[in-house]
C-alpha positions as MATLAB code, in Angstrom:
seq = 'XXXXXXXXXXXXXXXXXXXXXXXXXXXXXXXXXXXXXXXXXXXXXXXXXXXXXXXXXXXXXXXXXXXXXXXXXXXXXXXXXXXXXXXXXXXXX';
ca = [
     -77.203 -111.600  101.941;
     -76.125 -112.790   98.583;
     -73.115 -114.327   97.517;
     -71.311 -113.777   93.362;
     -69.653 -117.031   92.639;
     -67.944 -118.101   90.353;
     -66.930 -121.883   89.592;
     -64.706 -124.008   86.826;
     -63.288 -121.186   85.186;
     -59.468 -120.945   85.754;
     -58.308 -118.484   83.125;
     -59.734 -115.047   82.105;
     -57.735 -113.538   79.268;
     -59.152 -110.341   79.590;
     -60.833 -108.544   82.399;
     -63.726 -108.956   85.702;
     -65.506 -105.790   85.780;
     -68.181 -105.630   88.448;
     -70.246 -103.114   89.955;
     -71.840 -105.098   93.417;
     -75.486 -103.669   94.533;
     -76.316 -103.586   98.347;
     -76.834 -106.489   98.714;
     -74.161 -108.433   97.818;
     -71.884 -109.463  100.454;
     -69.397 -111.650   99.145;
     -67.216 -112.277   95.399;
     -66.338 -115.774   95.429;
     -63.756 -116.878   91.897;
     -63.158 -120.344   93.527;
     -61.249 -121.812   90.533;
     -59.956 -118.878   89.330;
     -55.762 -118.783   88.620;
     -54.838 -115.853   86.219;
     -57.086 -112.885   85.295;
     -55.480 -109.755   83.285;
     -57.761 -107.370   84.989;
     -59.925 -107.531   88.212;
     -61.910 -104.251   88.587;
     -64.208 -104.137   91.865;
     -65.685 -100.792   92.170;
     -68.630  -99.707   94.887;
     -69.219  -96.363   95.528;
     -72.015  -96.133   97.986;
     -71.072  -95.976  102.118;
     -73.590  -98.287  102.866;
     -72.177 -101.156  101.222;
     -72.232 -104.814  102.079;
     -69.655 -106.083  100.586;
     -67.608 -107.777  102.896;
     -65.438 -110.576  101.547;
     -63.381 -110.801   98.120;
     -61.508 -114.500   97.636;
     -59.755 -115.786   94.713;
     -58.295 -118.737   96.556;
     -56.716 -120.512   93.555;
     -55.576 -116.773   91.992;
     -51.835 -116.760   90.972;
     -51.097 -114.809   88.777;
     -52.882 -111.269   87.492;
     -52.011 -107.990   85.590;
     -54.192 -105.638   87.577;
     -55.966 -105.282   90.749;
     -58.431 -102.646   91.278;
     -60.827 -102.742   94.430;
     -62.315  -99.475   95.493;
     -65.105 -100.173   98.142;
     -66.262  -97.530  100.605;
     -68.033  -99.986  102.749;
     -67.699 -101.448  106.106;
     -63.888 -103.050  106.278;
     -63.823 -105.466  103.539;
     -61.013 -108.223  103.203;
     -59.212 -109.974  100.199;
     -58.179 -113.390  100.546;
     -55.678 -114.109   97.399;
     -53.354 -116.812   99.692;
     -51.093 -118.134   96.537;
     -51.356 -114.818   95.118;
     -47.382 -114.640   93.248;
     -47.494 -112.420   90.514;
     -48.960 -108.779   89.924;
     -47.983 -105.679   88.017;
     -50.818 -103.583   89.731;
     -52.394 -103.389   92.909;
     -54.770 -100.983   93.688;
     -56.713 -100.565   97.097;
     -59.127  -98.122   98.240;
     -61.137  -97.884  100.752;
     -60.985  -98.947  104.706;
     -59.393 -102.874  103.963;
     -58.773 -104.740  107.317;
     -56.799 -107.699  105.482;
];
């Protein structure tokens, strides 16, 4: 199991791009409040991506998670503002 963190960085004028491997199982931006772009893309059905949380997230132009694993979740709680949201894949939350 292996966790992408992220810590003290609270504003991303541009985008988050990421391609996860296998063997990551959680995304982590724990400081995180406004992002223009978040791109999560995983292709592969045997994913192990499991958790996405931006806890501190407020604000963000677009949203992009495509993940053909096993029943991820996002946890954006104080999420207010968004242009885009895009979700694909089998989400349980």
């Amino acid at each position: 199991m292996q966790a992408l963190e992220l810590f003290n960085i609270t504003n991303i004028t541009g985008g988050i791009e990421l391609y996860p491997d296998n063997t990551t199982t959680s995304i982590e931006f724990y400081d995180l409040e406004y992002a223009e772009s978040i791109y999560i893309l995983d292709y592969s059905d045997s994913s192990s991506l499991r958790r996405i949380s931006l806890p501190k997230l407020q604000s963000v132009r677009t949203i992009f998670l495509q993940l053909n694993g096993h029943e991820p979740f996002i946890d954006a709680p104080v999420l207010e503002d968004a242009f885009q949201i895009n979700l694909i894949g089998n989400w349980t939350k």
